[in-house]
VOGU-3710 file (C-alpha; in Angstrom, 3 decimals, decimal comma):
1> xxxxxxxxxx> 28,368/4,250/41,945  25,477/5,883/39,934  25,202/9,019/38,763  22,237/11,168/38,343  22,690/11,805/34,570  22,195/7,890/34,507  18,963/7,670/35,609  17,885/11,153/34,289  18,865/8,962/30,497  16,650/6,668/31,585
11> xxxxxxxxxx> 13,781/8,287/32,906  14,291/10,137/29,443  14,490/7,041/27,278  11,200/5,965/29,089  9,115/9,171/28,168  10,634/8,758/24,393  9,515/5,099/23,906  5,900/5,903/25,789  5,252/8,784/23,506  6,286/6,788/20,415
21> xxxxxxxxxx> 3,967/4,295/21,915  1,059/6,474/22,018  1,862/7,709/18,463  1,815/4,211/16,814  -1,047/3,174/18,804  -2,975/6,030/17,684  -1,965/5,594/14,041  -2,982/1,467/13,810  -5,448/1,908/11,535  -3,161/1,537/8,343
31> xxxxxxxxxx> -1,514/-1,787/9,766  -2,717/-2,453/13,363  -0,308/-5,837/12,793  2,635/-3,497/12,284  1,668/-0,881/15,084  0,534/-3,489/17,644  4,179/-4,736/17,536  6,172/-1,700/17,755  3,827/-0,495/20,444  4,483/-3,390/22,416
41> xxxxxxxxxx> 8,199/-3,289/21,289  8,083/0,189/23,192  6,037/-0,371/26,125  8,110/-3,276/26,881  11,402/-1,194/26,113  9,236/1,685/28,771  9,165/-0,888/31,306  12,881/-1,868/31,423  14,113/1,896/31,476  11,701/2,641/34,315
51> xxxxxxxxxx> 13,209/-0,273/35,864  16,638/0,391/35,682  15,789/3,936/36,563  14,740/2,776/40,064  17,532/0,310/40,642  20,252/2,902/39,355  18,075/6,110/41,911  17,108/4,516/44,860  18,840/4,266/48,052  16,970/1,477/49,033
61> xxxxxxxxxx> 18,687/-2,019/48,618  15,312/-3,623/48,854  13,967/-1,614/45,897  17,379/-1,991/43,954  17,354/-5,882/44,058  13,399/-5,524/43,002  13,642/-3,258/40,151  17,013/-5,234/38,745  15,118/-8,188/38,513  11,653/-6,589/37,374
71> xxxxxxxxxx> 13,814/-5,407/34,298  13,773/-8,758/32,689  9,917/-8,697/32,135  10,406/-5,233/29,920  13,270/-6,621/28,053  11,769/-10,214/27,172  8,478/-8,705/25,699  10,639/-5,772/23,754  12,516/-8,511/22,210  9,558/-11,148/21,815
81> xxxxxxxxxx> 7,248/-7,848/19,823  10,548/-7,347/17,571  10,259/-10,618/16,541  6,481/-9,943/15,748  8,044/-6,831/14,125  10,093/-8,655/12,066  7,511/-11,269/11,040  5,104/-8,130/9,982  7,690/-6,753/8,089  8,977/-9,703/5,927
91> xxxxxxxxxx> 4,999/-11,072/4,971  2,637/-7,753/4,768  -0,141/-10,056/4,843  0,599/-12,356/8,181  -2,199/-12,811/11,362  -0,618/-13,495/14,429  -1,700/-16,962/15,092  -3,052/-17,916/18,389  -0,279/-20,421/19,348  2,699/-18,046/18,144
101> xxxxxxxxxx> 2,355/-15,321/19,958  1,565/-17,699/22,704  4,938/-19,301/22,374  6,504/-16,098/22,109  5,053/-15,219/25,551  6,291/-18,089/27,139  9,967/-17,528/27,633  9,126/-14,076/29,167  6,684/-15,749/31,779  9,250/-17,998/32,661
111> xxxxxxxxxx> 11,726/-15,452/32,844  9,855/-13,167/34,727  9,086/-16,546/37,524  12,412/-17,081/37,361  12,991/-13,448/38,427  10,645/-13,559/40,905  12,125/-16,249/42,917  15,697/-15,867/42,638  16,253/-15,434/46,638  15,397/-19,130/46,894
121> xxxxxxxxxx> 17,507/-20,362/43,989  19,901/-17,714/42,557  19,692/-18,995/39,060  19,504/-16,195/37,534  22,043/-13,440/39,984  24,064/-15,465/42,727  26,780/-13,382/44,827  26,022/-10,935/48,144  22,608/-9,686/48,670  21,131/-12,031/46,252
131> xxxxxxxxxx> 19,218/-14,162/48,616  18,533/-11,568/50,929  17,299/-8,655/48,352  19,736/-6,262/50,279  20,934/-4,484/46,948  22,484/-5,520/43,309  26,355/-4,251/43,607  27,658/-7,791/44,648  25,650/-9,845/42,198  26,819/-12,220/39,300
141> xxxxxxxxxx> 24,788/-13,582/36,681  24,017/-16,558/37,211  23,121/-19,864/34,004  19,762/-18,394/33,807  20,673/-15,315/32,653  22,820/-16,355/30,242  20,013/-18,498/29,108  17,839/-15,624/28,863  20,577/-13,302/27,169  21,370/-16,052/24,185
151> xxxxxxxxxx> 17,645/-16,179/23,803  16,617/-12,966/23,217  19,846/-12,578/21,023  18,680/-15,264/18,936  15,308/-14,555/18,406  16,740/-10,560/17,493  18,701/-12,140/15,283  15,788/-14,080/13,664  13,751/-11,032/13,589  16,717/-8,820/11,486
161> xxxxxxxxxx> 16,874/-12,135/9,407  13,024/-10,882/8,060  13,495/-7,953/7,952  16,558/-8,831/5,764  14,357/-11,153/3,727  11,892/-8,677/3,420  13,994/-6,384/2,030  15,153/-8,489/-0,396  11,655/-9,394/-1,728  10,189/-5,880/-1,305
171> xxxxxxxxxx> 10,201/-3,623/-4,509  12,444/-0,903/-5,039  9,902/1,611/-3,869  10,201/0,214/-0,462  13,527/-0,918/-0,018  14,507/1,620/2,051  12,266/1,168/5,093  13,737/-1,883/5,751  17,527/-0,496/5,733  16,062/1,955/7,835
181> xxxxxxxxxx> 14,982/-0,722/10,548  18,120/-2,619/9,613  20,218/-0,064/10,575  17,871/0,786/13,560  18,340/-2,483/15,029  22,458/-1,946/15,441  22,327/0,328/18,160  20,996/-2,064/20,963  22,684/-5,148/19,776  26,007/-3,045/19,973
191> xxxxxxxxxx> 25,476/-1,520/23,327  24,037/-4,982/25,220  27,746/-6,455/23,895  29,482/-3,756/24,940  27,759/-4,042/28,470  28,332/-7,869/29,072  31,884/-7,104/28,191  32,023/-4,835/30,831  32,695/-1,933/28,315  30,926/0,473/30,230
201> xxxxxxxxxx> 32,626/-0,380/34,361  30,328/0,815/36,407  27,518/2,425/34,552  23,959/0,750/34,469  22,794/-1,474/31,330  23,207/1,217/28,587  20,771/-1,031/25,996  17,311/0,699/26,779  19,367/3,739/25,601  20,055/1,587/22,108
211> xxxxxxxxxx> 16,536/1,250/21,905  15,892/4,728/22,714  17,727/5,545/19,273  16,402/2,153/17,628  12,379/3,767/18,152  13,557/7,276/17,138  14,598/5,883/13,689  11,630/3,283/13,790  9,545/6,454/14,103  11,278/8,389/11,502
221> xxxxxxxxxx> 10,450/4,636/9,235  6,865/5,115/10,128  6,329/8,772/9,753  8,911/9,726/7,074  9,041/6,403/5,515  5,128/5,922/5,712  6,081/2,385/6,658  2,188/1,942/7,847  0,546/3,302/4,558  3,618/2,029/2,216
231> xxxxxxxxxx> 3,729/-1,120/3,898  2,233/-4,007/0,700  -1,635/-4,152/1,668  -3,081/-3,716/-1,803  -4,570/-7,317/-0,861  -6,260/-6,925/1,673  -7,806/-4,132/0,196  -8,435/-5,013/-3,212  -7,984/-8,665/-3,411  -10,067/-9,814/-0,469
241> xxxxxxxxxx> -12,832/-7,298/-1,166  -13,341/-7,773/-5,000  -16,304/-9,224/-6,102  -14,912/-11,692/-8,347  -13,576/-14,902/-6,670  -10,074/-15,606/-7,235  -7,677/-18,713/-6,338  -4,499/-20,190/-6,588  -3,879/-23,775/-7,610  -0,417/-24,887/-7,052
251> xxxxxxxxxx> 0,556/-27,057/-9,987  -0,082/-30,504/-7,818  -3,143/-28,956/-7,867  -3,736/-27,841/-4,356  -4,875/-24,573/-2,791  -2,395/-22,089/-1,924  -4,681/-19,101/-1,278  -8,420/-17,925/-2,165  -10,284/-14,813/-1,490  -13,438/-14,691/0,538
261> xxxxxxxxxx> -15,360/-14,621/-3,153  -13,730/-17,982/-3,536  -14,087/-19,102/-0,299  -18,482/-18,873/-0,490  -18,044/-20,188/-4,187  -16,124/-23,311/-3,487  -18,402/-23,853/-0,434  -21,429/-23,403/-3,098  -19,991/-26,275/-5,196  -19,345/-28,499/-2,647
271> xxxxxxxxxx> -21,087/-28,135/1,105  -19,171/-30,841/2,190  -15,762/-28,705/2,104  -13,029/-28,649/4,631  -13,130/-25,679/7,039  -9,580/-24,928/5,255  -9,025/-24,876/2,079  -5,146/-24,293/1,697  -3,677/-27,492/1,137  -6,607/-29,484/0,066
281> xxxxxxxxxx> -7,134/-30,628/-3,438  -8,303/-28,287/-5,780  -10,209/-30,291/-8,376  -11,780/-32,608/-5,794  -13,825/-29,606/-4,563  -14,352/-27,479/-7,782  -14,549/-29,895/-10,474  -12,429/-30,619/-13,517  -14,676/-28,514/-15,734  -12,506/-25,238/-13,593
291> xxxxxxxxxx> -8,957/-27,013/-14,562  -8,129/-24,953/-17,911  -4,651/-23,698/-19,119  -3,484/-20,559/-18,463  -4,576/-17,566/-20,983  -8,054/-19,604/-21,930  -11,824/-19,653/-20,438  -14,459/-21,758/-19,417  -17,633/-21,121/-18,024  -19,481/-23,554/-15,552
301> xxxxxxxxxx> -22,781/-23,577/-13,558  -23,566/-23,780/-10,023  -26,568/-24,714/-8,650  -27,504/-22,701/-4,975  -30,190/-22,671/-2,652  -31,198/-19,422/-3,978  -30,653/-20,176/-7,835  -28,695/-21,131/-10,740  -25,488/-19,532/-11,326  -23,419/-19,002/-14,157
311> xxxxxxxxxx> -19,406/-18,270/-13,256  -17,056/-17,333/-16,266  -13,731/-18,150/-15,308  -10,031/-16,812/-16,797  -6,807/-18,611/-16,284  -3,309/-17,246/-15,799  -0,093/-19,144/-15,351  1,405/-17,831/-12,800  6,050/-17,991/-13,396  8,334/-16,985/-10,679
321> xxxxxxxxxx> 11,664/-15,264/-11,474  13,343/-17,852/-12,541  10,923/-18,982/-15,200  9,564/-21,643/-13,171  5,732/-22,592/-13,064  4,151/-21,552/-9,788  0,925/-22,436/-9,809  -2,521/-21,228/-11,883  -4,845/-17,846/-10,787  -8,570/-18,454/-11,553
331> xxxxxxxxxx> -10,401/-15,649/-11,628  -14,010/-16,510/-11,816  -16,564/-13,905/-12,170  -20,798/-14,009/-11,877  -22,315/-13,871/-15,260  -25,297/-15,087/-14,754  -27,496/-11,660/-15,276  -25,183/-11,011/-18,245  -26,049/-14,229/-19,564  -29,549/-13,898/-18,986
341> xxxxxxxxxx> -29,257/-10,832/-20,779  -27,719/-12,255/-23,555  -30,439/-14,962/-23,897  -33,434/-12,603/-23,635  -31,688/-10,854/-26,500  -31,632/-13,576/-27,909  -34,991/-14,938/-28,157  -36,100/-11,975/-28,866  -34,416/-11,542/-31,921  -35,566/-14,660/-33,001
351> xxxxxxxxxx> -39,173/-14,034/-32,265  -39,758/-10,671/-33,350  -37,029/-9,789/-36,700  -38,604/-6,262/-37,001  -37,222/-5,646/-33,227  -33,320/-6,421/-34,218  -32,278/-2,196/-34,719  -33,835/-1,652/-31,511  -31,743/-4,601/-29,820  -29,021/-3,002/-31,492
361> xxxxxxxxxx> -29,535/0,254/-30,082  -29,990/-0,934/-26,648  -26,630/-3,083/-27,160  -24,732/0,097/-28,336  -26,445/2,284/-25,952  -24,840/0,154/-23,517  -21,336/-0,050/-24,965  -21,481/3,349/-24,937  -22,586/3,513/-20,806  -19,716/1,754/-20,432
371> xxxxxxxxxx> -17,427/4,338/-22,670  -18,509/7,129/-20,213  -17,376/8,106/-17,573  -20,074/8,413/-14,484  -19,508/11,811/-13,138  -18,355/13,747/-16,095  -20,290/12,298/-19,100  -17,021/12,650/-21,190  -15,738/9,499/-22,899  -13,616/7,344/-19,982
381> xxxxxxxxxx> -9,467/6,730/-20,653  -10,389/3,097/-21,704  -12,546/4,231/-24,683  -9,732/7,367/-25,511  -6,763/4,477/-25,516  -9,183/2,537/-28,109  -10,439/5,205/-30,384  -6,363/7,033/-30,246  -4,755/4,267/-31,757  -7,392/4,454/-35,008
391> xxxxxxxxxx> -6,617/8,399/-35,016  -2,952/8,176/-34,939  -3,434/5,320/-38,178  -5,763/7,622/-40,177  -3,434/10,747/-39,295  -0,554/8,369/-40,526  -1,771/7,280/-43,957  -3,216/10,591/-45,149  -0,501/12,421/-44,024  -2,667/14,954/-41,647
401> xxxxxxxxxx> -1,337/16,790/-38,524  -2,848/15,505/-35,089  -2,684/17,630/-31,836  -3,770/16,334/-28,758  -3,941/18,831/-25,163  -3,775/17,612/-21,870  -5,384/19,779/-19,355  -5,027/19,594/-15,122  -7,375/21,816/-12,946  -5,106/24,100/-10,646
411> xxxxxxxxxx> -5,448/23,650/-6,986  -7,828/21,077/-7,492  -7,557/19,854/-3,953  -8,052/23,198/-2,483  -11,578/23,617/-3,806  -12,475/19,807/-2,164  -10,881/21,178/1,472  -12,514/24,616/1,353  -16,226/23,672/-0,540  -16,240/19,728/-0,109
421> xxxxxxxxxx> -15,735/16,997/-2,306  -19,523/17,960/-3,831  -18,668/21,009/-5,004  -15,162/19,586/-6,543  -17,406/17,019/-8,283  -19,307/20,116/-9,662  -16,162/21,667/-10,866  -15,422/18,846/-13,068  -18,734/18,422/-14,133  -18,739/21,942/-15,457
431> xxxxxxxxxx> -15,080/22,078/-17,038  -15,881/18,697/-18,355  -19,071/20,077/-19,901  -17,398/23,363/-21,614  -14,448/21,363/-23,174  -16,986/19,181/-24,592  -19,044/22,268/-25,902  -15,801/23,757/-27,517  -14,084/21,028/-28,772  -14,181/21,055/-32,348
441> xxxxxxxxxx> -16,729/18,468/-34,111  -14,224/14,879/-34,975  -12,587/15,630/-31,890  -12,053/13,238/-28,719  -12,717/14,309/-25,154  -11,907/12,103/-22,322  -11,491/12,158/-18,797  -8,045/10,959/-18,698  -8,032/10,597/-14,504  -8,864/12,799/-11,650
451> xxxxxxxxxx> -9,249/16,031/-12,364  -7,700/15,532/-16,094  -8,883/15,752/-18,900  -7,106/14,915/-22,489  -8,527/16,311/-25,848  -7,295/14,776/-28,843  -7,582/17,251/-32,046  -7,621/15,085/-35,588  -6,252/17,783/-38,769  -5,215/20,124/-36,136
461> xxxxxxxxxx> -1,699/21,413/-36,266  0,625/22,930/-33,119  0,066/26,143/-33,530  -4,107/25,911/-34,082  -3,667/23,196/-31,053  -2,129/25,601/-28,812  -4,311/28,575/-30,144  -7,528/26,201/-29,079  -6,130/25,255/-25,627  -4,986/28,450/-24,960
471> xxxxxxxxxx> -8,618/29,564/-25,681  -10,127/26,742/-23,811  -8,012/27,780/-20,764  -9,113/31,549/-20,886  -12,809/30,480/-20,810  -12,231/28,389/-17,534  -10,641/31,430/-16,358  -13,940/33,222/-17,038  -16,215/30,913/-16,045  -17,944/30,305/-12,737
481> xxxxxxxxxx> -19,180/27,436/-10,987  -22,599/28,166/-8,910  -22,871/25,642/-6,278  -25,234/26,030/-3,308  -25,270/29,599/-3,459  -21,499/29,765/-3,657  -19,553/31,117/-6,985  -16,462/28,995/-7,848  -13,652/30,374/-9,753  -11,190/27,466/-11,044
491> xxxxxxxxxx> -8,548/28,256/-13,517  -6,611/24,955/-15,930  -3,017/24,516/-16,880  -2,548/22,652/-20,374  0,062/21,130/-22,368  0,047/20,603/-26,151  2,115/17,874/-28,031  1,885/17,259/-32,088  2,098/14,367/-33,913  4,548/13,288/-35,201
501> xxxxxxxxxx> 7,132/16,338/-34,368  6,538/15,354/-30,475  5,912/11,668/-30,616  4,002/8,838/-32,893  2,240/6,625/-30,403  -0,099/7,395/-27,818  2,484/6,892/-24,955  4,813/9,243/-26,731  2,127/12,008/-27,391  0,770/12,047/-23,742
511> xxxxxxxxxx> 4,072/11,916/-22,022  4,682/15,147/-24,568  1,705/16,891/-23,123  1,903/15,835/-19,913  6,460/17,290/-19,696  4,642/20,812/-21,059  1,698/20,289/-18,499  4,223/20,616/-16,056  6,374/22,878/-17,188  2,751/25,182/-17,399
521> xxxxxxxxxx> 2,261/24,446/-13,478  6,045/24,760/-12,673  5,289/28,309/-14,742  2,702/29,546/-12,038  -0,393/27,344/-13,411  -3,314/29,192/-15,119  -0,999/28,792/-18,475  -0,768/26,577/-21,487  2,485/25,080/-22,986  3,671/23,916/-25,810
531> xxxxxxxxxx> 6,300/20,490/-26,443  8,458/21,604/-29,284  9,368/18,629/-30,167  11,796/15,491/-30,094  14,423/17,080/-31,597  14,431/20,217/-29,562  14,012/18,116/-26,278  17,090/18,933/-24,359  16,867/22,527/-25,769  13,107/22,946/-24,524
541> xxxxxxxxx> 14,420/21,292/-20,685  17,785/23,882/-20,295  15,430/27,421/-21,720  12,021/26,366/-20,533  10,806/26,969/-24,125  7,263/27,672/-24,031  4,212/29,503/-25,598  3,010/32,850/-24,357  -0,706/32,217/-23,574
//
């Protein structure tokens, strides 16, 4: 016999795995692979409580027999989209091919035929009733459902099998998504063997209620996890869309993957290219002239329908964990206007000698554009990282202090919700502006990232390094940002480090001034701090030694 409470569980389960469902659905756009599955995972895993629900509720033999067979066609997809699950999970960057997730789909469609027509065969329930579709209570299962049940164990045991694989490949970082799902996984598995058993007597299939648990934790994966945003797509978002074309030659020298870039290039040298590349023989379609060792570059011309071009290309050897040679990366990259540049140089050079300071200018005018950073003006973290390494040398052999600051804008995010992100660039444009118009002449200002900003301070002790960013704080305090009408009021927190008391490479210094950054924000922002020093480390972390601004 049935009890309510049973089919109130179910009903319940139902509305759980339809809202998750909805959720997901709504959230594809980080990994629609990823959310497609689990939302069809759910839906299918909707289908089968509703099912059971009506076989375990009704009084109605007809309608028992119906919905008891009906609940194969839920289970069979829940299990077939865990497999896609699985397969999303282990490789980040898989399609769903065509004929997979056809395949997938057929033992379901089968299943569900097989369902349909059990009166006429009793393959898959035999026993009283089956033949007539007067109710389930005198049924046994029959070879097809045993089929079916080995099946869908199997291929959930292939799909934990990726997910255990993917764990083992993904980084640290991410590790723990997959235990989650791992873990997640148990509760079904456990109850469906419990069930066949005959663990439970009378009750109904308990599974669906497995899986009500498994999507609760697959939800916490997703939403406390950030499985969708965490998930490895740095590829499809940087590698795919870069500009430069970039492929990998196995050392047999085939194709094992290209970006689009690549794709149109290869297709540029050689119109007579397969429609897929992977597999096919690398130098046959791009020439020997591309085939340099790893660390080294080459440059080669191809000739289009809309011009000559001129592709610089940079090899890397790519070695897998155990020190074995994987393949080759070529990046090649369009320098064709660069070139040209060069050559118009050049020539003019040699044609007109009196010109050569202002080719010089114009070369170091652009070295210099590409110092700077675009928004701010200040000098970008690429030229600071240069430039420190000659300060910390000269500070070195003459034996002169060096203080550097590192300074964060409070709140920073607040003024881009509340003004929008034109008035934020404002902001830094004006803080970037007045360190630059304070900071002492010989001194380096950079934009280190964001709304940071790192001044380094040649001859400058602590204590005049602190007195200067301490200064430099108070007059962002004072000053306002006019923007459209609107006046902006931002305060700075800053963080001072010496050389060599608090470190005597760059790494050392920043990571100085970036511990007493944070101690400044940790103080209630709108303050500067000092690092005392290596040697008063662990006394600076237990007392929160500091500098009164």
């Amino acid at each position: 016999m049935v009890h309510d409470p049973v089919v109130l569980a179910y009903v319940a389960t139902a509305v759980v795995f339809a809202l998750i469902a909805v959720v997901t659905w709504r959230r594809r756009a980080h990994n629609p692979i990823i959310a497609a599955a689990l939302t069809a995972a759910m839906a299918g895993a909707g289908w089968w409580s509703v099912a059971l629900a009506v076989a375990g509720g009704s009084t109605n033999g007809a309608a028992v027999a119906i919905a008891t067979l009906a609940a194969f066609l839920g289970a069979d997809l829940l299990v077939a989209a865990f497999a896609c699950l699985g397969l999303a999970i282990a490789r980040p960057q898989w399609v769903p091919q065509h004929w997979l997730v056809a395949a997938l789909l057929v033992e379901p469609v089968l299943m569900t035929l097989a369902a349909a027509t059990n009166p006429w065969h009793q393959l898959v329930y035999g026993g009283a009733g089956a033949g007539q579709l007067t109710g389930s209570a005198g049924w046994t299962r029959g070879p097809v459902f045993w089929l079916d049940n080995w099946y869908c164990y199997l291929l959930m045991g292939v799909a934990l099998a990726l997910i255990g694989w993917g764990w083992w490949k993904a980084s640290p970082a991410l590790r723990a998504q997959r235990v989650v799902l791992l873990v997640a996984a148990v509760f079904p598995i456990a109850a469906n063997a419990l069930f066949l058993a005959g663990g439970f007597g009378n009750v109904l299939d308990p599974t669906p209620l497995g899986f009500a648990v498994t999507g609760t934790i697959m939800a916490y994966a997703i939403f406390q996890k950030d499985l969708f945003r965490l998930s490895p797509v740095a590829r499809a978002l940087i590698i795919d869309q870069i500009g430069d074309a970039i492929m990998v030659i196995s050392p047999d020298g085939r194709f094992l993957d290209l970006n689009p870039a690549a794709v149109e290039l290869v297709r540029a040298m050689n119109p007579d290219a397969p429609a897929k590349f992977v597999g096919a023989p690398a130098l046959g379609l791009v020439g020997e002239g591309i085939a340099i060792t790893g660390g080294h570059q080459t440059e080669f011309v191809v000739e289009r329908p809309g011009g000559r071009a001129e592709f610089q290309v940079q090899a890397s050897t790519l070695i897998g964990r155990r020190h074995r040679a994987l393949g080759t990366v070529y990046v090649a990259r369009d320098v064709s206007e660069a070139n040209a540049l060069s050559r118009r140089l050049a020539a003019a050079h040699t044609q007109l000698v009196a010109q050569v300071e202002t080719i010089d200018l114009l070369r170091a005018d652009l070295v210099e554009q590409t110092s700077r950073d675009d928004l701010t003006g200040l000098h970008n973290r690429r030229h600071l990282v240069e430039c420190f390494k000659s300060m910390i040398a000269t500070a070195e052999h003459a034996g002169e202090p060096l203080a550097v600051a590192l300074f964060d804008i409070d709140s920073f995010k607040s003024v881009n919700d509340v003004f929008g992100h034109l008035a934020g660039d404002a902001v830094l444009v004006a803080h970037a502006a007045l360190m630059g118009e304070q900071a002492p002449k010989g001194a380096l200002v950079a934009r280190w990232g964001g709304e940071e900003f790192f001044i380094a301070l040649p001859r400058t002790d602590a204590a005049a390094g602190l007195a200067f960013a301490n200064d430099l704080r108070h007059r962002c305090e004072q000053a306002g940002i006019l923007n459209q009408g609107r006046l902006i009021h931002c305060t700075v927190s800053g963080g001072v480090a010496a050389y060599p008391a608090s470190g005597i490479t760059m790494d050392e210094l920043f990571h100085a001034a970036d511990v007493a950054l944070y101690e400044a924000k940790d103080a209630g922002r709108n303050l500067v701090r000092l690092h005392p020093g290596r040697g008063l480390a662990r006394v600076v972390d237990a007392k929160s030694l500091s500098a009164n601004p």
